[in-house]
N, CA, C and O atoms as a Maestro MAE file, in Angstrom:
{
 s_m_m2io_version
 :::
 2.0.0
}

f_m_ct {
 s_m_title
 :::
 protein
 m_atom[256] {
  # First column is atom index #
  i_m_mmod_type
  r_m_x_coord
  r_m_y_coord
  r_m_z_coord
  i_m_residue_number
  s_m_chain_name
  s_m_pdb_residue_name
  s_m_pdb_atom_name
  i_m_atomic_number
  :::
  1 25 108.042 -29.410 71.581 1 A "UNK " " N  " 7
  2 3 108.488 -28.037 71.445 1 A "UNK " " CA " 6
  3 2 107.696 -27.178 72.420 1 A "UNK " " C  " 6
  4 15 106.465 -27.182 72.403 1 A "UNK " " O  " 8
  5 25 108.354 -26.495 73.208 2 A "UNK " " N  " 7
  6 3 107.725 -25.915 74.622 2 A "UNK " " CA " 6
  7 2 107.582 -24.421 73.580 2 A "UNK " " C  " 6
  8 15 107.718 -24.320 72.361 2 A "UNK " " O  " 8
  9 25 107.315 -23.559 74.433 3 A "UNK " " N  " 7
  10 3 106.906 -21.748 74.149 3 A "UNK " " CA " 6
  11 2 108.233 -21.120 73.929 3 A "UNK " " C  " 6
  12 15 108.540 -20.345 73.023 3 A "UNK " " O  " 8
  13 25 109.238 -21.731 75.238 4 A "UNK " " N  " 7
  14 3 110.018 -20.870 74.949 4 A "UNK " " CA " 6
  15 2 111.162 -21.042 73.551 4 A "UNK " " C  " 6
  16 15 111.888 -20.147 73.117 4 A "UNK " " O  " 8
  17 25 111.076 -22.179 73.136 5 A "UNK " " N  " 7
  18 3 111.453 -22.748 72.025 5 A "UNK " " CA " 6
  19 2 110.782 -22.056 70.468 5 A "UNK " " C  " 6
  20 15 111.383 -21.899 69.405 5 A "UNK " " O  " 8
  21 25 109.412 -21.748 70.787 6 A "UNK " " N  " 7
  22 3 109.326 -21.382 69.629 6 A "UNK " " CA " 6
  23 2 109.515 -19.742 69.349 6 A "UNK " " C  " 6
  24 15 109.862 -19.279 68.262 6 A "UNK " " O  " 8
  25 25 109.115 -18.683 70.963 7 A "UNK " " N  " 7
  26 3 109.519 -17.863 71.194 7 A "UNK " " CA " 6
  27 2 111.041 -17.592 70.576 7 A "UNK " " C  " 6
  28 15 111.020 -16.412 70.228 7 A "UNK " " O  " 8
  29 25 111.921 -17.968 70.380 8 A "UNK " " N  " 7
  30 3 112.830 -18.379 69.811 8 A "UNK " " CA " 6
  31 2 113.252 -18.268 68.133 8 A "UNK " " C  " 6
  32 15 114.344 -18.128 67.582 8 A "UNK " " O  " 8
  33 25 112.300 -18.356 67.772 9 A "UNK " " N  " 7
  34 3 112.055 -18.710 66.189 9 A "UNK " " CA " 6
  35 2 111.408 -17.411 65.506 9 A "UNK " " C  " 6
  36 15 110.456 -16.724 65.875 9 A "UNK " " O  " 8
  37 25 111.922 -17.345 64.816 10 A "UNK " " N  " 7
  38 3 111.318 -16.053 63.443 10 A "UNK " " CA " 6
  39 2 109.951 -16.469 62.970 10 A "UNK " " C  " 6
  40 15 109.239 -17.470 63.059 10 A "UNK " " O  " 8
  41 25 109.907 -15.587 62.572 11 A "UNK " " N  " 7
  42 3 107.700 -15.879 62.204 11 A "UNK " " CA " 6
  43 2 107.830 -16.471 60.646 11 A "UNK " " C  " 6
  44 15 106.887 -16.296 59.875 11 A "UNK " " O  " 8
  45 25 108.694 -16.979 60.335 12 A "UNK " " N  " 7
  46 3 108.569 -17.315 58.898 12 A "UNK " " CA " 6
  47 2 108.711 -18.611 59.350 12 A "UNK " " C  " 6
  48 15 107.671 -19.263 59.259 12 A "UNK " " O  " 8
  49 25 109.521 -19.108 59.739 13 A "UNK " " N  " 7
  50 3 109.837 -20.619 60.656 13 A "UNK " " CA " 6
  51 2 108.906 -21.371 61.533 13 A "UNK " " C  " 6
  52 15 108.804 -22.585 61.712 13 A "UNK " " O  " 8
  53 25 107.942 -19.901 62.277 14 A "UNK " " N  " 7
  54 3 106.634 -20.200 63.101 14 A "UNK " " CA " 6
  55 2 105.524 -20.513 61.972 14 A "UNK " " C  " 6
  56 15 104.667 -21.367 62.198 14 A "UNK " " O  " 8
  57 25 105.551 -19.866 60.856 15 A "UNK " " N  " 7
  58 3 104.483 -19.972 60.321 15 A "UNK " " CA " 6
  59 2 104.593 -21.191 59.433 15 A "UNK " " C  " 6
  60 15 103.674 -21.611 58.730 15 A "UNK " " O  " 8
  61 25 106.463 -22.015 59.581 16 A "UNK " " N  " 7
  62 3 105.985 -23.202 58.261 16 A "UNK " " CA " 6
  63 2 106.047 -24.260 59.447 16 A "UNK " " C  " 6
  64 15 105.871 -25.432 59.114 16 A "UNK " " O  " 8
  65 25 106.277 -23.988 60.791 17 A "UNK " " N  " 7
  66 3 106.062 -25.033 61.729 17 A "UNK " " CA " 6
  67 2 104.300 -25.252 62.254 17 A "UNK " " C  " 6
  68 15 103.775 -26.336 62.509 17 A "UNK " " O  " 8
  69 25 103.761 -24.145 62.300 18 A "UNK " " N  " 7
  70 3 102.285 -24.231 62.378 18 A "UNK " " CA " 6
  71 2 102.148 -24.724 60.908 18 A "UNK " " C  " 6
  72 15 103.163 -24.062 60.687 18 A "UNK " " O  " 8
  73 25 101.840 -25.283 59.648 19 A "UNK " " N  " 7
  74 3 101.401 -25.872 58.838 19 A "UNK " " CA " 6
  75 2 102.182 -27.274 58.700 19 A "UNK " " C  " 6
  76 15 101.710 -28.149 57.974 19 A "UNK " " O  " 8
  77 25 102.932 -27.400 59.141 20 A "UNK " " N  " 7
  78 3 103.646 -28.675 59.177 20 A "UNK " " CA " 6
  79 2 102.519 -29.592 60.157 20 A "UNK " " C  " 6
  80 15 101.910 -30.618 59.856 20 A "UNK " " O  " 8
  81 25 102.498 -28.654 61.665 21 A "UNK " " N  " 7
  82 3 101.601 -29.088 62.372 21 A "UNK " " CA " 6
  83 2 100.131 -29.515 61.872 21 A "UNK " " C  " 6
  84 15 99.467 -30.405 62.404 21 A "UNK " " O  " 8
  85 25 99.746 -28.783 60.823 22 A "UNK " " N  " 7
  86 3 98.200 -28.924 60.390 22 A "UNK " " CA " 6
  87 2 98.439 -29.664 59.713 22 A "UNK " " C  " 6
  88 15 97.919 -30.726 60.054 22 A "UNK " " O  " 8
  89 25 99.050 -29.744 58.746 23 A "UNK " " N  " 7
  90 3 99.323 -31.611 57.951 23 A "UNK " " CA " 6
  91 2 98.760 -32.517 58.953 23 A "UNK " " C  " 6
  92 15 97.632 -33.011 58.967 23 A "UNK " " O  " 8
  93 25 99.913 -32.687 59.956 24 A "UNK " " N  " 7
  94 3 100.046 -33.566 60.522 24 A "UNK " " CA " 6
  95 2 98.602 -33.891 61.175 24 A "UNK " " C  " 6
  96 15 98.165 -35.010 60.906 24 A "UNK " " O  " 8
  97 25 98.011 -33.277 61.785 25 A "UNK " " N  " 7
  98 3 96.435 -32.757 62.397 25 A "UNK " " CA " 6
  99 2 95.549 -33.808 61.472 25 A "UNK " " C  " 6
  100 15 94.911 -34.737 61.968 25 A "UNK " " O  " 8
  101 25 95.594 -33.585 60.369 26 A "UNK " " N  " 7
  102 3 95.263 -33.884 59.174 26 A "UNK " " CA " 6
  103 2 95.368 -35.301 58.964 26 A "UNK " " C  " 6
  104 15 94.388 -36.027 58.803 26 A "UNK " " O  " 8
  105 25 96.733 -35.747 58.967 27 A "UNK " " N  " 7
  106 3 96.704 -37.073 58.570 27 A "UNK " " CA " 6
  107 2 96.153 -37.991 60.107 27 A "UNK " " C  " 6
  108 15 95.427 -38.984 60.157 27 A "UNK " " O  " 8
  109 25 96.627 -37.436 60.936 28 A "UNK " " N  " 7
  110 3 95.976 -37.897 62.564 28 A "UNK " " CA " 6
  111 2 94.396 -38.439 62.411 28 A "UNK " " C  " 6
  112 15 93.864 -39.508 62.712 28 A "UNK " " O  " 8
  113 25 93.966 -37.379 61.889 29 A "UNK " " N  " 7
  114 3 92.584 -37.412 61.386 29 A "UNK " " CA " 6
  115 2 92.057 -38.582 61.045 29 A "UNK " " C  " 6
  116 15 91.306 -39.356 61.640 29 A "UNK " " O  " 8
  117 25 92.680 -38.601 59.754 30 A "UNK " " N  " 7
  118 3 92.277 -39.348 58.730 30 A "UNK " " CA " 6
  119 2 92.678 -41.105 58.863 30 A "UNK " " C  " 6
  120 15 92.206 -41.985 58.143 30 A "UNK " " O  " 8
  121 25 93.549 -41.274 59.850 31 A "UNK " " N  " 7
  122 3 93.900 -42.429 60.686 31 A "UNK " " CA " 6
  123 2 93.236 -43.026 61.927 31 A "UNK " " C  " 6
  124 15 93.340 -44.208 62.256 31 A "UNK " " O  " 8
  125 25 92.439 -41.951 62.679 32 A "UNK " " N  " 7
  126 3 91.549 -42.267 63.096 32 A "UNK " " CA " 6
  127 2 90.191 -42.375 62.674 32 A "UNK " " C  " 6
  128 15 89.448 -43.019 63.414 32 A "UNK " " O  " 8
  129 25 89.763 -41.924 61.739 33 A "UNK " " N  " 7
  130 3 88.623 -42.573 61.095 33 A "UNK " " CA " 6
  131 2 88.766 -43.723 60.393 33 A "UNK " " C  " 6
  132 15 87.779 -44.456 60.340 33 A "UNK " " O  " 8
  133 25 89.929 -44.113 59.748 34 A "UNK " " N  " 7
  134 3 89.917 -45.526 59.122 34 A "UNK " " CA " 6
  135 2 90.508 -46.616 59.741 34 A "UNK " " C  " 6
  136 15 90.868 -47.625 59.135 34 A "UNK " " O  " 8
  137 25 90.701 -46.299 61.858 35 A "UNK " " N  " 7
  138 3 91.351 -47.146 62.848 35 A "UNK " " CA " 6
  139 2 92.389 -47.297 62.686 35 A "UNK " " C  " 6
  140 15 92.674 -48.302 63.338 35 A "UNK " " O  " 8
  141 25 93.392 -46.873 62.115 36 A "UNK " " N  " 7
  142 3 94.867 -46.949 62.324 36 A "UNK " " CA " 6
  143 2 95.329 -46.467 62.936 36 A "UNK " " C  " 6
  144 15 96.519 -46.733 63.102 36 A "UNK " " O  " 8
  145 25 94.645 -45.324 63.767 37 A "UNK " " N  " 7
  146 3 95.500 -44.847 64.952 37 A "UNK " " CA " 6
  147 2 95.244 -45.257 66.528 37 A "UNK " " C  " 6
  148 15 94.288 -44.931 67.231 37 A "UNK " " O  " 8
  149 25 96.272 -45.991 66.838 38 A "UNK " " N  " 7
  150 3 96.051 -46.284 68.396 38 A "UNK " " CA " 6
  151 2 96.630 -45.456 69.453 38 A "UNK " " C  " 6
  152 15 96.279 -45.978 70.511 38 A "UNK " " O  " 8
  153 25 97.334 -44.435 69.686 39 A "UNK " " N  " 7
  154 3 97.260 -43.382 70.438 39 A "UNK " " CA " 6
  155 2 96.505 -42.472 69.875 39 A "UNK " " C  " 6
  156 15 96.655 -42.114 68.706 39 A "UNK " " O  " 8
  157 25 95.623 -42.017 70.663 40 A "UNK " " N  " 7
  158 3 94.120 -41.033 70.463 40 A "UNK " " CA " 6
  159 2 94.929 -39.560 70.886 40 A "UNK " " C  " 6
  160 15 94.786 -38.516 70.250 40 A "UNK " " O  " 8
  161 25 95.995 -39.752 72.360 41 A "UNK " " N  " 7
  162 3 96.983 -38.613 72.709 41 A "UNK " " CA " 6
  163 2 97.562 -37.921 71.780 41 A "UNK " " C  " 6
  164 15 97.722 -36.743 72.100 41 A "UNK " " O  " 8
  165 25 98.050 -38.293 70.438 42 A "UNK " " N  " 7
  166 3 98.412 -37.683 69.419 42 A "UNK " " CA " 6
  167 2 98.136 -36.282 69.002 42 A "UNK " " C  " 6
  168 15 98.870 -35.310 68.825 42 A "UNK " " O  " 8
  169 25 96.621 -36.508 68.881 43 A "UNK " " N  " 7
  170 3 95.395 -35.124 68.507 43 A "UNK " " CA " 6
  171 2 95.676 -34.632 69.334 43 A "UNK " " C  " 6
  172 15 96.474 -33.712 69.152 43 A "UNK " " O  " 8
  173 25 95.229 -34.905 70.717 44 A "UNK " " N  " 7
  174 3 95.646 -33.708 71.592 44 A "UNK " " CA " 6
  175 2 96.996 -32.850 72.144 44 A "UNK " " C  " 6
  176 15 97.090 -31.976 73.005 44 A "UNK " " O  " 8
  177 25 97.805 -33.367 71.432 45 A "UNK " " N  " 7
  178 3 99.232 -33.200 71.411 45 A "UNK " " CA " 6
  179 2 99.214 -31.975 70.171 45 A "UNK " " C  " 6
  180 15 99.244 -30.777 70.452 45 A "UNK " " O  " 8
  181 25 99.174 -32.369 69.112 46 A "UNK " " N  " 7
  182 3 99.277 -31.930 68.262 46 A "UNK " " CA " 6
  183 2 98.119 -30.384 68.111 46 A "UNK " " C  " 6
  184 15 98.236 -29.456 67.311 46 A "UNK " " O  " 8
  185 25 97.274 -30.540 68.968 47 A "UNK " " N  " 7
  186 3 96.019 -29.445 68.911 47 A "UNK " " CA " 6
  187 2 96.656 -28.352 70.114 47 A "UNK " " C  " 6
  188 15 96.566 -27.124 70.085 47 A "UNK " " O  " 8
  189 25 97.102 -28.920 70.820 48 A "UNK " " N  " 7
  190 3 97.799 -27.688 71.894 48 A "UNK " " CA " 6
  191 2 99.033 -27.238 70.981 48 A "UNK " " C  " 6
  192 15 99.052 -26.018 70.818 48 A "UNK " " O  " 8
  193 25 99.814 -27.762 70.503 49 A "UNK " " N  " 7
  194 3 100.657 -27.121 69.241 49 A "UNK " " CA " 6
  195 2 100.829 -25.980 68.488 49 A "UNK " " C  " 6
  196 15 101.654 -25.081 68.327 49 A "UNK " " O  " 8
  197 25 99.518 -26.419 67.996 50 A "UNK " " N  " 7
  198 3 99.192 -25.305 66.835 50 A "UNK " " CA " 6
  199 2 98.568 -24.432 67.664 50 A "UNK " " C  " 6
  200 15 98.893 -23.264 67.449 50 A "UNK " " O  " 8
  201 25 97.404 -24.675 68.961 51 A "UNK " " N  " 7
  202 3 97.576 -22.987 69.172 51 A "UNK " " CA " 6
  203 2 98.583 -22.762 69.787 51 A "UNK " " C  " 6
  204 15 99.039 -21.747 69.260 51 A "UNK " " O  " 8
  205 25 99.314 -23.103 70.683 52 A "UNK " " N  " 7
  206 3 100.730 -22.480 71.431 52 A "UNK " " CA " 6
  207 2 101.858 -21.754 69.956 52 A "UNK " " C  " 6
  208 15 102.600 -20.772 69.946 52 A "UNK " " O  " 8
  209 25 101.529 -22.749 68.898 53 A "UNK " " N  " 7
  210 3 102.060 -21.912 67.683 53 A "UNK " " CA " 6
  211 2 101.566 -20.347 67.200 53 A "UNK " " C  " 6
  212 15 102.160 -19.370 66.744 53 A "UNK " " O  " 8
  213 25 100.144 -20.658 67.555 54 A "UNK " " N  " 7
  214 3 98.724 -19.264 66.948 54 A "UNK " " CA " 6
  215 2 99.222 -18.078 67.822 54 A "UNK " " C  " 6
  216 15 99.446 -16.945 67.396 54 A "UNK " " O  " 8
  217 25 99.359 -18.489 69.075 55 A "UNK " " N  " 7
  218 3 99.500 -17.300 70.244 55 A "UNK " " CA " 6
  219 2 100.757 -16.460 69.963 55 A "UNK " " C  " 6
  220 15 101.007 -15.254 69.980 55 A "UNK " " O  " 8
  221 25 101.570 -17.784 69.651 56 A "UNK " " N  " 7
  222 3 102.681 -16.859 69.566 56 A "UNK " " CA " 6
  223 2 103.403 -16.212 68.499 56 A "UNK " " C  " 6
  224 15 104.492 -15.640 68.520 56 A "UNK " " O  " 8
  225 25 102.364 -16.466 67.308 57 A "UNK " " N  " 7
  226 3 102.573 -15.514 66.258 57 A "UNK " " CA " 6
  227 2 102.380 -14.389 66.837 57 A "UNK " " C  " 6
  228 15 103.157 -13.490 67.160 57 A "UNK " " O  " 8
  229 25 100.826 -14.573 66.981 58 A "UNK " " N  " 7
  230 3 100.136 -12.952 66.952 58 A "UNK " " CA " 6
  231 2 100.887 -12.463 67.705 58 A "UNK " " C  " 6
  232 15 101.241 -11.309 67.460 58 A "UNK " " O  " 8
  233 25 101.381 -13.098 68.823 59 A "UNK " " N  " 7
  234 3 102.363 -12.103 69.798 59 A "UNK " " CA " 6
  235 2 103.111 -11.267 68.829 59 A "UNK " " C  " 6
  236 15 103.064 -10.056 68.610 59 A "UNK " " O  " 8
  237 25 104.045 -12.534 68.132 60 A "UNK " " N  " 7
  238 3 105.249 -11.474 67.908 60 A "UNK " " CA " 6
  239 2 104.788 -10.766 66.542 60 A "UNK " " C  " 6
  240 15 105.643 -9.980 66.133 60 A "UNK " " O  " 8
  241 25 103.671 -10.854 65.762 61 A "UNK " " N  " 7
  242 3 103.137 -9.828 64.682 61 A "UNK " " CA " 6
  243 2 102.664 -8.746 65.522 61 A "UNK " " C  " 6
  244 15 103.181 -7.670 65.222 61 A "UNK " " O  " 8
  245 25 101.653 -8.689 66.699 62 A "UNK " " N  " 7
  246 3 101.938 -7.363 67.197 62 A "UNK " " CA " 6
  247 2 102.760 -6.807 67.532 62 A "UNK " " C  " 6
  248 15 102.582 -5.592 67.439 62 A "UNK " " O  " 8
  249 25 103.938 -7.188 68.033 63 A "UNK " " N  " 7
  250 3 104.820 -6.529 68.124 63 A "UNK " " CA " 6
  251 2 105.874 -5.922 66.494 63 A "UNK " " C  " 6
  252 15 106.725 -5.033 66.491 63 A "UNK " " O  " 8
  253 25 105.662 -6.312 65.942 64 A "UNK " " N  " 7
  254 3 106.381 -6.054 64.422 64 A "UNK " " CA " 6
  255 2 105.380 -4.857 63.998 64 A "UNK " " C  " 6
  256 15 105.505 -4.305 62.905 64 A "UNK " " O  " 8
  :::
 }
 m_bond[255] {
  # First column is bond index #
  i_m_from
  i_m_to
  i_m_order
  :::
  1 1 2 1
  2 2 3 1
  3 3 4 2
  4 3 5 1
  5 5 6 1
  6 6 7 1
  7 7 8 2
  8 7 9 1
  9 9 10 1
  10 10 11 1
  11 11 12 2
  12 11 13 1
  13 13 14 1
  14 14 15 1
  15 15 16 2
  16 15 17 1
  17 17 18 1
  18 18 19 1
  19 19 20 2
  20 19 21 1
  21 21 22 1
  22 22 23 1
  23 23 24 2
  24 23 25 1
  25 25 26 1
  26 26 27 1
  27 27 28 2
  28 27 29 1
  29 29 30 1
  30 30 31 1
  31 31 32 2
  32 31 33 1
  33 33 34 1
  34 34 35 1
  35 35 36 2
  36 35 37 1
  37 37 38 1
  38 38 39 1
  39 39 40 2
  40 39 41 1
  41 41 42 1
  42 42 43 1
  43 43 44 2
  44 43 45 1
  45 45 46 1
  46 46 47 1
  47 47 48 2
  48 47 49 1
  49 49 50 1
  50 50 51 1
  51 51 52 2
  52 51 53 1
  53 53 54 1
  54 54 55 1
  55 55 56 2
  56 55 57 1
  57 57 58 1
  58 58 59 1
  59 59 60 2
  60 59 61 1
  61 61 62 1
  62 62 63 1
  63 63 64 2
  64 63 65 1
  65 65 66 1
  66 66 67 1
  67 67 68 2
  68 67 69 1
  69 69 70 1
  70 70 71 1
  71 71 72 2
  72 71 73 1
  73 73 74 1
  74 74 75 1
  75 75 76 2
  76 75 77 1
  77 77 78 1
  78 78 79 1
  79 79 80 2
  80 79 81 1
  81 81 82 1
  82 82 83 1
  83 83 84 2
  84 83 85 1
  85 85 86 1
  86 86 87 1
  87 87 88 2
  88 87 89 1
  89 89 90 1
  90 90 91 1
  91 91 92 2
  92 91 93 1
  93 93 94 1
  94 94 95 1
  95 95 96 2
  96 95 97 1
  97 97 98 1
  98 98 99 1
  99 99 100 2
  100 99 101 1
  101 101 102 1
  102 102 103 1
  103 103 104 2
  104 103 105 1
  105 105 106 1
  106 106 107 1
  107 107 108 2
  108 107 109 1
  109 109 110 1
  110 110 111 1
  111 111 112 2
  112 111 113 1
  113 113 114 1
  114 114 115 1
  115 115 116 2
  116 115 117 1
  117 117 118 1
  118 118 119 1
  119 119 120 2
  120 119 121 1
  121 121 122 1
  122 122 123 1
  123 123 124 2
  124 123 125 1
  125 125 126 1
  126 126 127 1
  127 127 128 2
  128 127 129 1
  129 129 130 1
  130 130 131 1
  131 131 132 2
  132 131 133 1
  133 133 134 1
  134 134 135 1
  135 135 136 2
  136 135 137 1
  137 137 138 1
  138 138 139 1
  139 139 140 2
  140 139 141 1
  141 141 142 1
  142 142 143 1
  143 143 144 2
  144 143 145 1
  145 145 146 1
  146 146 147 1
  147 147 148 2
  148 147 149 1
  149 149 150 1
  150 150 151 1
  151 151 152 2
  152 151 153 1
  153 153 154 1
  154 154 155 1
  155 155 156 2
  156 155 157 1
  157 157 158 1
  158 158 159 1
  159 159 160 2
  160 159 161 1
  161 161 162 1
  162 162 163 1
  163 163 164 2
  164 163 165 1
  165 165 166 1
  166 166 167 1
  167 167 168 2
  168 167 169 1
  169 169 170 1
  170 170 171 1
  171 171 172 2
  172 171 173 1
  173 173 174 1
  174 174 175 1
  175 175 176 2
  176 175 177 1
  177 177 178 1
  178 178 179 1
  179 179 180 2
  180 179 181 1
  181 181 182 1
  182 182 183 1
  183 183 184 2
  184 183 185 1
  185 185 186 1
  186 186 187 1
  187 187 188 2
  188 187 189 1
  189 189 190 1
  190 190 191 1
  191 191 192 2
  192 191 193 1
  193 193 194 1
  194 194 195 1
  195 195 196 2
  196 195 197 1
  197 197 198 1
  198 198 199 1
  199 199 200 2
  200 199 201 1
  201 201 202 1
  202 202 203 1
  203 203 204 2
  204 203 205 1
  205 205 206 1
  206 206 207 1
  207 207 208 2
  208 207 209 1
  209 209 210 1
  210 210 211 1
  211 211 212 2
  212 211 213 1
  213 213 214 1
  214 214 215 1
  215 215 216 2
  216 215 217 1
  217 217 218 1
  218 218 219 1
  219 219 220 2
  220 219 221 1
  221 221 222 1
  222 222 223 1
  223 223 224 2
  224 223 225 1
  225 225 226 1
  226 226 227 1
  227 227 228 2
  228 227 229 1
  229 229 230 1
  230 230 231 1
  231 231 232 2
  232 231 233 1
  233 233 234 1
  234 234 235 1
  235 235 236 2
  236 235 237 1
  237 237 238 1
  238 238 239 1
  239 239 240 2
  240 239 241 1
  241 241 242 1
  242 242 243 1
  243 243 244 2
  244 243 245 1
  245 245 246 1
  246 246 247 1
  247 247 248 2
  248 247 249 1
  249 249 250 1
  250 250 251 1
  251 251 252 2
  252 251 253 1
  253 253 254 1
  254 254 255 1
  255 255 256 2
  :::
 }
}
């Protein structure tokens, strides 16, 4: 999901797609500490996400 995609989206939709994302963060986590995860790229996938999600709240809450 690129910027302009989420740019796109209502802040109620942004805000249950940023926690969907933190789950996910979450279980990433918790798979790499007990070695089940063999792409490490994941995290960092998932960590540019949520802020490209963060930014573009606040964007569009300042503007509201």
């Amino acid at each position: 999901m690129d910027a302009a995609e989420i740019r796109e989206m209502n802040i109620e939709s942004i805000q249950e797609e940023l926690d969907d994302a933190r789950e996910s963060l979450m279980r990433l986590r918790f798979q790499l500490t007990t070695g089940e995860l063999t792409d490490h790229t994941q995290i960092r996938q998932i960590r540019r996400k949520i802020a490209r999600l963060i930014t573009i709240l606040k964007e569009k809450e300042g503007e509201a």
